[in-house]
Jmol script that loads the backbone (N, CA, C; Angstrom):
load data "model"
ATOM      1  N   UNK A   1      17.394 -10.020  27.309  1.00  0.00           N
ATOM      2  CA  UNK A   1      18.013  -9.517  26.109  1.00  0.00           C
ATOM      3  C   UNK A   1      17.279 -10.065  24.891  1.00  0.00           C
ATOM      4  N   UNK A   2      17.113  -9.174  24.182  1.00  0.00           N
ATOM      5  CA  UNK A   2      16.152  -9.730  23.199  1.00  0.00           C
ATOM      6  C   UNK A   2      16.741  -9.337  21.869  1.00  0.00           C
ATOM      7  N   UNK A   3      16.457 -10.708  21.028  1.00  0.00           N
ATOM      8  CA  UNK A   3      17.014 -11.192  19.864  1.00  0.00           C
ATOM      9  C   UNK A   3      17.009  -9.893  18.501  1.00  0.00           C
ATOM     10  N   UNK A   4      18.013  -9.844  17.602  1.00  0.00           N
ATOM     11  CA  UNK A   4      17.353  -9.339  16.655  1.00  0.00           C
ATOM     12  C   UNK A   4      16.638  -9.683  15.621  1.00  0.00           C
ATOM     13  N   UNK A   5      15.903  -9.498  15.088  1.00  0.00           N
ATOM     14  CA  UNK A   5      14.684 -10.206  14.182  1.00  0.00           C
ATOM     15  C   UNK A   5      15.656 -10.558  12.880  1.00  0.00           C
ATOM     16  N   UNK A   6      15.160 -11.320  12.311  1.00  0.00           N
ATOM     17  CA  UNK A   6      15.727 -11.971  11.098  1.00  0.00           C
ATOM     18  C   UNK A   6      14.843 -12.165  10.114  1.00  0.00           C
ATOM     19  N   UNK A   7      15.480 -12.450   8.678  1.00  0.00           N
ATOM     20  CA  UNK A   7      14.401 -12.714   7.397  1.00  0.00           C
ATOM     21  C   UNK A   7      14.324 -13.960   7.244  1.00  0.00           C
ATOM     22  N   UNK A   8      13.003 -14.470   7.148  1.00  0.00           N
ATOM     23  CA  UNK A   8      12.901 -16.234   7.032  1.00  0.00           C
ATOM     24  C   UNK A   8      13.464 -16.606   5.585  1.00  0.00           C
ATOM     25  N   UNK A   9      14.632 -18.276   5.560  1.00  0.00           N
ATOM     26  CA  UNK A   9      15.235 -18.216   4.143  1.00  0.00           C
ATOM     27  C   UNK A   9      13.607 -18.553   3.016  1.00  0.00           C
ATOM     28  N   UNK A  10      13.075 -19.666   3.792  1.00  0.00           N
ATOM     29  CA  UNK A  10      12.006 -19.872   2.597  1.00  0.00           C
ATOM     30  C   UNK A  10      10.632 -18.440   2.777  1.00  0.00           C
ATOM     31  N   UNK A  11       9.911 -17.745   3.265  1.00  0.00           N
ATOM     32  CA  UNK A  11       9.184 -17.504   3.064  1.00  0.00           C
ATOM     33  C   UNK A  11       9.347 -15.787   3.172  1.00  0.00           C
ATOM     34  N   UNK A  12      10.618 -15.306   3.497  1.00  0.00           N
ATOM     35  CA  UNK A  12      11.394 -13.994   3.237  1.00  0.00           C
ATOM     36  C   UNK A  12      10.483 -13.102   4.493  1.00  0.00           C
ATOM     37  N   UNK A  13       9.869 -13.588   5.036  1.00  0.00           N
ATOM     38  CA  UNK A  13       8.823 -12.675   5.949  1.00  0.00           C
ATOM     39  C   UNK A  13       9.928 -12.110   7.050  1.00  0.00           C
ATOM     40  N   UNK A  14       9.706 -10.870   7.782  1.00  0.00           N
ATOM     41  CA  UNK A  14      10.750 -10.463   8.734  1.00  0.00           C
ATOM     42  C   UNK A  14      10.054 -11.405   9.963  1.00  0.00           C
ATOM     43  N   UNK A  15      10.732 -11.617  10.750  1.00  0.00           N
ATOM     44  CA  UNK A  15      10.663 -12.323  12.348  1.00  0.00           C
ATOM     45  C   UNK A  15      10.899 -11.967  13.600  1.00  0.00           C
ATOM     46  N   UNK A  16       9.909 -11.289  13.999  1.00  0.00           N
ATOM     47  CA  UNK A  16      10.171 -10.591  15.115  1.00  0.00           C
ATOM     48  C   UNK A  16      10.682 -11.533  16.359  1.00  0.00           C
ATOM     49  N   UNK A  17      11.888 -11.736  16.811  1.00  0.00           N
ATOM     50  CA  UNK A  17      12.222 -12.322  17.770  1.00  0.00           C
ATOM     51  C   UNK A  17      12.017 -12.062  19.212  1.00  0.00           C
ATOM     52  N   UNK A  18      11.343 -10.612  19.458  1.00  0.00           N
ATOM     53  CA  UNK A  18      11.560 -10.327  21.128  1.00  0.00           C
ATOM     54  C   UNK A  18      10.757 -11.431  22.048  1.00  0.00           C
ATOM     55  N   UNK A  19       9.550 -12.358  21.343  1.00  0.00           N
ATOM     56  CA  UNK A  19       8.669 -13.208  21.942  1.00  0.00           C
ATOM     57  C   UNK A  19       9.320 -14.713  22.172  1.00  0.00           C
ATOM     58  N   UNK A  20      10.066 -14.983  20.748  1.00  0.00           N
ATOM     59  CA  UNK A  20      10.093 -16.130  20.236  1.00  0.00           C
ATOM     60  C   UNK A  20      11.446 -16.804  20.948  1.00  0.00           C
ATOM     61  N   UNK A  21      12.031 -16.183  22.181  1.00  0.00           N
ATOM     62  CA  UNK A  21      13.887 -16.933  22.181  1.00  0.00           C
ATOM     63  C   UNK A  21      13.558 -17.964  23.447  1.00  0.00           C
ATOM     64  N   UNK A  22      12.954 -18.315  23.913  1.00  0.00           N
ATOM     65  CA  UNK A  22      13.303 -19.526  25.046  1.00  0.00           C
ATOM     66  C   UNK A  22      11.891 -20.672  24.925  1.00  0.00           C
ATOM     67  N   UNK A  23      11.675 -21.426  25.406  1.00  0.00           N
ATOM     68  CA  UNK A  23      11.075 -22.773  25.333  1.00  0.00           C
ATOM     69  C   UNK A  23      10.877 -23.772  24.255  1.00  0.00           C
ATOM     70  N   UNK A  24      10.383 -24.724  23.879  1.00  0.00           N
ATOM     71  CA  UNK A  24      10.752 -25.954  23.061  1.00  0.00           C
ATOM     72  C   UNK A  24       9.874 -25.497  21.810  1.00  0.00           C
ATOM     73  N   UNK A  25       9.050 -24.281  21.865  1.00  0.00           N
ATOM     74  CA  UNK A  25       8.759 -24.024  20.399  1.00  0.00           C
ATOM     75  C   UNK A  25       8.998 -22.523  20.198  1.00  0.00           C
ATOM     76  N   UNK A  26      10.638 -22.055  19.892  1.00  0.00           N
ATOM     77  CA  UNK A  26      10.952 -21.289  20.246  1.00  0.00           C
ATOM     78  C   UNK A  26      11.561 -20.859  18.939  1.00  0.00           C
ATOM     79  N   UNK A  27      11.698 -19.762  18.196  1.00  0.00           N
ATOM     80  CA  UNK A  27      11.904 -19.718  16.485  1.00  0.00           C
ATOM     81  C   UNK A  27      13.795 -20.038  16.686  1.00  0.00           C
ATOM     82  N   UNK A  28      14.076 -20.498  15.281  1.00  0.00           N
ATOM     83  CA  UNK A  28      15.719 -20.339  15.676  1.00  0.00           C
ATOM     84  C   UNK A  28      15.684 -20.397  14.007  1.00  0.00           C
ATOM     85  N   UNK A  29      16.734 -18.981  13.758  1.00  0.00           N
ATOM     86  CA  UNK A  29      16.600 -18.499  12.468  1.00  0.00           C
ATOM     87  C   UNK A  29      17.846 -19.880  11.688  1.00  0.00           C
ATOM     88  N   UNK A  30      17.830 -19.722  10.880  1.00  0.00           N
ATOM     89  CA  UNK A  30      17.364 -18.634   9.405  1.00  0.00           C
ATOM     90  C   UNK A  30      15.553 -18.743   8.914  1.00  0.00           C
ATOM     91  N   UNK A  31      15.212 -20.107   9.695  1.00  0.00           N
ATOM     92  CA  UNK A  31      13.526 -20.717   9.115  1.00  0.00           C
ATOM     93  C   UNK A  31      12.657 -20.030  10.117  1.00  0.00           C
ATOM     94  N   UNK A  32      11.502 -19.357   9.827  1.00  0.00           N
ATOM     95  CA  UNK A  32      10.996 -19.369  10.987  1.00  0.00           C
ATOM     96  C   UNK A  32       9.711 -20.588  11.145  1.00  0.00           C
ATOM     97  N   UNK A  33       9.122 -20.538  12.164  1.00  0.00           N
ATOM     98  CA  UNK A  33       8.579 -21.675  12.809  1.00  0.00           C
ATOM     99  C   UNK A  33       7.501 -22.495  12.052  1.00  0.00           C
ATOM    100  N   UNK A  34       6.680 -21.529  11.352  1.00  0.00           N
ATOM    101  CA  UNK A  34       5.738 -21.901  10.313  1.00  0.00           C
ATOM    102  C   UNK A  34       6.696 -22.843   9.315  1.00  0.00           C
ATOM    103  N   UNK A  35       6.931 -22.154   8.621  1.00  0.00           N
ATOM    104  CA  UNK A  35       7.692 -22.885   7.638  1.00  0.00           C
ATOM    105  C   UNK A  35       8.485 -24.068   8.100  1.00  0.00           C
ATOM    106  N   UNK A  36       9.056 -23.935   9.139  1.00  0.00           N
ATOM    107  CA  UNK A  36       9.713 -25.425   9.588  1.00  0.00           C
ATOM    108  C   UNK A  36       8.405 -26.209  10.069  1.00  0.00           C
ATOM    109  N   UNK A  37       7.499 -26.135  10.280  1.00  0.00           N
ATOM    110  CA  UNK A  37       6.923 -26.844  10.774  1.00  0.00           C
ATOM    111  C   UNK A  37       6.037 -27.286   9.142  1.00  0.00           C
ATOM    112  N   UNK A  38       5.887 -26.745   7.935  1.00  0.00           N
ATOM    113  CA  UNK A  38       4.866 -26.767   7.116  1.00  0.00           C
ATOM    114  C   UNK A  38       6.139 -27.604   6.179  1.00  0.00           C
ATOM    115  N   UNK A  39       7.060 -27.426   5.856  1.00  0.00           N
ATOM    116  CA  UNK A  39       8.061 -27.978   4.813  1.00  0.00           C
ATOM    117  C   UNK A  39       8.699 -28.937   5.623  1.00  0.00           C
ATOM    118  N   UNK A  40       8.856 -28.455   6.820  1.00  0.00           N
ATOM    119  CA  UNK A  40       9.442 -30.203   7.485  1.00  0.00           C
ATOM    120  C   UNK A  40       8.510 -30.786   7.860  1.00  0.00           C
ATOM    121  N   UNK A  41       7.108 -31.221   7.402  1.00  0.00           N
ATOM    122  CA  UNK A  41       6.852 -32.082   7.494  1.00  0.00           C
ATOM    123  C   UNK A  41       6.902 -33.719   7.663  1.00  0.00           C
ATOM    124  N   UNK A  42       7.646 -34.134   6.594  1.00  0.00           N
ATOM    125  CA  UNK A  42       8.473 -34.670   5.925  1.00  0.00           C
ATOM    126  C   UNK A  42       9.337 -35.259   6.984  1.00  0.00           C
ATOM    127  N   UNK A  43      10.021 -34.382   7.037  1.00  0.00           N
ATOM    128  CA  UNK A  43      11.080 -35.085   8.193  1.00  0.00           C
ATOM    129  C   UNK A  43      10.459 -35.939   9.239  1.00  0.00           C
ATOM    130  N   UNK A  44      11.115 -36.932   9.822  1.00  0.00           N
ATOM    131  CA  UNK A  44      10.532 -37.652  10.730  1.00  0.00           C
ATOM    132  C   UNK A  44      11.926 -38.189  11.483  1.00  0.00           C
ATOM    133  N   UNK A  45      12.016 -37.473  12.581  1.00  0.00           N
ATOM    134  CA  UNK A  45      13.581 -37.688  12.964  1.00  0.00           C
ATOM    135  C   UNK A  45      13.313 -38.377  14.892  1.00  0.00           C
ATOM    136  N   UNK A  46      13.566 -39.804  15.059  1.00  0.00           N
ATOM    137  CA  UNK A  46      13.509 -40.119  16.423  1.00  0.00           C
ATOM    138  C   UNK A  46      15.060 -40.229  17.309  1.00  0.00           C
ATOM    139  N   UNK A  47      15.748 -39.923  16.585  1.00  0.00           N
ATOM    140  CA  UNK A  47      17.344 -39.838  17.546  1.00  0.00           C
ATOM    141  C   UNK A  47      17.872 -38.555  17.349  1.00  0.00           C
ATOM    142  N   UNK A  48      19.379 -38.560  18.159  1.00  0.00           N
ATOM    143  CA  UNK A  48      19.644 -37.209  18.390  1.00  0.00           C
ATOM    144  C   UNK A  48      19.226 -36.153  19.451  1.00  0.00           C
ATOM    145  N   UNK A  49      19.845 -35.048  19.633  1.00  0.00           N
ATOM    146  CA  UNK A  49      19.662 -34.343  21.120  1.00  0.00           C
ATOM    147  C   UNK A  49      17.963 -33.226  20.531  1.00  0.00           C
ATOM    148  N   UNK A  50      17.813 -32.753  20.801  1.00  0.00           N
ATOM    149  CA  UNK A  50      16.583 -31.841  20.846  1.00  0.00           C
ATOM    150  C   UNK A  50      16.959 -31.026  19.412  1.00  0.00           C
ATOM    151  N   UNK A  51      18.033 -29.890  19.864  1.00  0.00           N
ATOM    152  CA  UNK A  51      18.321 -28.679  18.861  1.00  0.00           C
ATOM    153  C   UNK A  51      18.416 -29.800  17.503  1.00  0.00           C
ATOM    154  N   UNK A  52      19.533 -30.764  17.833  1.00  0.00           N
ATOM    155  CA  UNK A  52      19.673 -31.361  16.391  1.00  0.00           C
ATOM    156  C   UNK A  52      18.585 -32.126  15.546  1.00  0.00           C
ATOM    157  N   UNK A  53      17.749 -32.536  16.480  1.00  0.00           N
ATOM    158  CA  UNK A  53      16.377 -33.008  15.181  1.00  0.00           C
ATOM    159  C   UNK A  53      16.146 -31.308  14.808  1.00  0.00           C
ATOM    160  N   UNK A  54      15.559 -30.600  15.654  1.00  0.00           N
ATOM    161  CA  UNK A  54      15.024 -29.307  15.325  1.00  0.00           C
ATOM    162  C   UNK A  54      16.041 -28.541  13.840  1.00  0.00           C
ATOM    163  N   UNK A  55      17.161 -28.650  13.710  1.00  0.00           N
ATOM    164  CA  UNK A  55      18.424 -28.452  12.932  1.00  0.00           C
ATOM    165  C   UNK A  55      18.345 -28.964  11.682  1.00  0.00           C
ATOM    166  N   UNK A  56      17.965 -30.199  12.088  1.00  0.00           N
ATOM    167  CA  UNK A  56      17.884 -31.537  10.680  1.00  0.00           C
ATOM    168  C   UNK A  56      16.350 -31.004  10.121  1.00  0.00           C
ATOM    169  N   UNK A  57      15.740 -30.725  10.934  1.00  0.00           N
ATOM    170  CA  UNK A  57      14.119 -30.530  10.848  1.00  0.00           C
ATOM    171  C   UNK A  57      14.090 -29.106   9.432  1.00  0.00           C
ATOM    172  N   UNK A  58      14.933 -28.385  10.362  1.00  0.00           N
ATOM    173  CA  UNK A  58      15.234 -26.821   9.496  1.00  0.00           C
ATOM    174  C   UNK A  58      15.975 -27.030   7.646  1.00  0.00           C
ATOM    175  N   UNK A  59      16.637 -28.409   7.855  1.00  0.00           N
ATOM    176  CA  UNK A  59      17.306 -28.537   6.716  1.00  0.00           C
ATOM    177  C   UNK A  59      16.428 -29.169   5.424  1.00  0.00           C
ATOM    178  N   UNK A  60      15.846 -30.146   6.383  1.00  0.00           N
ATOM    179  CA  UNK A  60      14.533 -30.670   5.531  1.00  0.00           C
ATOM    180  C   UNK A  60      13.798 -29.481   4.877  1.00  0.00           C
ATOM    181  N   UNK A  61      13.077 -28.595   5.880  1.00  0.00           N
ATOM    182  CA  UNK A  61      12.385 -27.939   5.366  1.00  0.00           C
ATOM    183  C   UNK A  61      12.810 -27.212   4.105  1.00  0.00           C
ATOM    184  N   UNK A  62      14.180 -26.360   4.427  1.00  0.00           N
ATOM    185  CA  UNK A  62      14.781 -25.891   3.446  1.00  0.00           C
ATOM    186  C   UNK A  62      14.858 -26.710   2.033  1.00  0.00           C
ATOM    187  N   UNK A  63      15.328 -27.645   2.005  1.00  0.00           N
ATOM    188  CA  UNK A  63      15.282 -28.412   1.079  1.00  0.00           C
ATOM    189  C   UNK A  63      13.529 -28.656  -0.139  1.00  0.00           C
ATOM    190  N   UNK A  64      12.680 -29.008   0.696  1.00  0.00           N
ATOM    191  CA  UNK A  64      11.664 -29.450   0.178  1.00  0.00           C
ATOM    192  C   UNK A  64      11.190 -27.899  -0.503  1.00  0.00           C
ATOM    193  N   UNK A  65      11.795 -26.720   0.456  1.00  0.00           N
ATOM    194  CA  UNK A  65      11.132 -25.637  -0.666  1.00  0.00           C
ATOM    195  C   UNK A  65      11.449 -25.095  -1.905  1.00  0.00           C
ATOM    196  N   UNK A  66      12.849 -25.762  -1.654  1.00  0.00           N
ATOM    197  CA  UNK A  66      14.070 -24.981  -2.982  1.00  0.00           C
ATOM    198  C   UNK A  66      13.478 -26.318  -3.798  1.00  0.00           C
ATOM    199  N   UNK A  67      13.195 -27.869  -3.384  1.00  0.00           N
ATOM    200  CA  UNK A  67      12.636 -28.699  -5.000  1.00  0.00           C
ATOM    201  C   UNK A  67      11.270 -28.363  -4.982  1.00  0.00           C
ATOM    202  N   UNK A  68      10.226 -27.805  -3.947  1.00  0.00           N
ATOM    203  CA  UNK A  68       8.819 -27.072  -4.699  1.00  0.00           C
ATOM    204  C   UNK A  68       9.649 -26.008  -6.092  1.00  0.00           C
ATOM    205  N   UNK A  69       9.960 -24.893  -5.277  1.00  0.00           N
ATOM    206  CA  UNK A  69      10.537 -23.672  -6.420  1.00  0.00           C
ATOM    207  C   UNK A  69      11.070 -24.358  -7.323  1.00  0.00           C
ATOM    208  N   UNK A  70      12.095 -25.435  -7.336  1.00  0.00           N
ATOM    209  CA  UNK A  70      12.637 -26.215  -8.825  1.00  0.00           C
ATOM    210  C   UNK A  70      11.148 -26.445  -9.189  1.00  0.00           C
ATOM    211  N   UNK A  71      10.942 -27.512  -8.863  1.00  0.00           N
ATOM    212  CA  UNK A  71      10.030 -27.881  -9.827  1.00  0.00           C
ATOM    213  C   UNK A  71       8.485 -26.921 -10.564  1.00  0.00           C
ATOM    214  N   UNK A  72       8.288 -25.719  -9.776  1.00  0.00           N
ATOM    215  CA  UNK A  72       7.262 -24.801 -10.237  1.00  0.00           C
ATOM    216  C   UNK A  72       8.458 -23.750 -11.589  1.00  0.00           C
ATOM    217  N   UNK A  73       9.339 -23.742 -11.465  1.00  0.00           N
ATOM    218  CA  UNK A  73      10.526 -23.014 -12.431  1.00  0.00           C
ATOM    219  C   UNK A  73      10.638 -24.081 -13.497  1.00  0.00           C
ATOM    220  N   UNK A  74      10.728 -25.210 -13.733  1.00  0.00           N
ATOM    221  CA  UNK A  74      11.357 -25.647 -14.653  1.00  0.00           C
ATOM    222  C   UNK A  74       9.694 -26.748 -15.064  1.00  0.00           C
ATOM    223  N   UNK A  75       8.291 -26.389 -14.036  1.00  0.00           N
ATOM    224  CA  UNK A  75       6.993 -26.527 -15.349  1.00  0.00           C
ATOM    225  C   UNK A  75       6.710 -25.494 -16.086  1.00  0.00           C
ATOM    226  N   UNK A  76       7.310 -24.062 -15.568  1.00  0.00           N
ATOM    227  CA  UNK A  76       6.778 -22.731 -16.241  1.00  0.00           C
ATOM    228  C   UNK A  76       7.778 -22.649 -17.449  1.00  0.00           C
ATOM    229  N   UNK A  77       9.173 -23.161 -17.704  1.00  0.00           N
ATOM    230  CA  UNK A  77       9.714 -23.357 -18.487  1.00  0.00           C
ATOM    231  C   UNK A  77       9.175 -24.301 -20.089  1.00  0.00           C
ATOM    232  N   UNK A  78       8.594 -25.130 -19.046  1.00  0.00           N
ATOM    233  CA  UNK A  78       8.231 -26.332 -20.758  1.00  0.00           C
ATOM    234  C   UNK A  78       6.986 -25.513 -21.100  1.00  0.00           C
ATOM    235  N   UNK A  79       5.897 -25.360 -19.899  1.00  0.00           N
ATOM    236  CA  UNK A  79       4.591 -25.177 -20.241  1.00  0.00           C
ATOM    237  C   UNK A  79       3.982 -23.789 -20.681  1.00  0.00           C
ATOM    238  N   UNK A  80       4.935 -22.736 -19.916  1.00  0.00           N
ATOM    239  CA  UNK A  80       4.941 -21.378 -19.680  1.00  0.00           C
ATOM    240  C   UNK A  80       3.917 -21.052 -18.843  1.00  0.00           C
ATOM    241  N   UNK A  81       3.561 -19.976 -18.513  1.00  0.00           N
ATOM    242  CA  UNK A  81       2.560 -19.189 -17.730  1.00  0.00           C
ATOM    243  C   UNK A  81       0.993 -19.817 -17.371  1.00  0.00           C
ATOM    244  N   UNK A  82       0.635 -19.998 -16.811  1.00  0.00           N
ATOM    245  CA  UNK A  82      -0.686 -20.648 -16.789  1.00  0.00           C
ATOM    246  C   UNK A  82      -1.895 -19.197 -16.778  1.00  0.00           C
TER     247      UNK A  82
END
end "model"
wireframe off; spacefill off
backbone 0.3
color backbone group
């Protein structure tokens, strides 16, 4: 049974799920895999069950993109347009 595709929250790209639903690098929406892996960087999580670092991993990521977007919104504010 295969997944229905979803829109990634940070990078809005559609996600084709029919490939992506079973093994340990396996997409699990709302992030898809790139992006959790490029914005959670950051994260560095050694406890907890599997899904939940992967979870915490997804939240990080989320996070670090919404303070990139703050902070590129509020230099175009003081500085304006480059």
């Amino acid at each position: 049974m295969a997944s229905e595709p979803f829109v990634c929250a940070i990078c809005e790209r559609e996600i084709e799920m029919r490939w992506n639903t079973h093994g340990p690098d396996r997409v699990v929406p709302p992030v898809c895999r790139y992006c959790e892996s490029h914005y959670g960087s950051r994260t560095k999580l050694t406890a907890g069950s599997f899904m939940d670092r992967r979870k915490a991993k997804q939240i990080g990521a989320l996070a670090e993109a919404l303070s990139g977007k703050a902070h590129c919104m509020q230099w175009s504010q003081r500085h304006g347009r480059a």
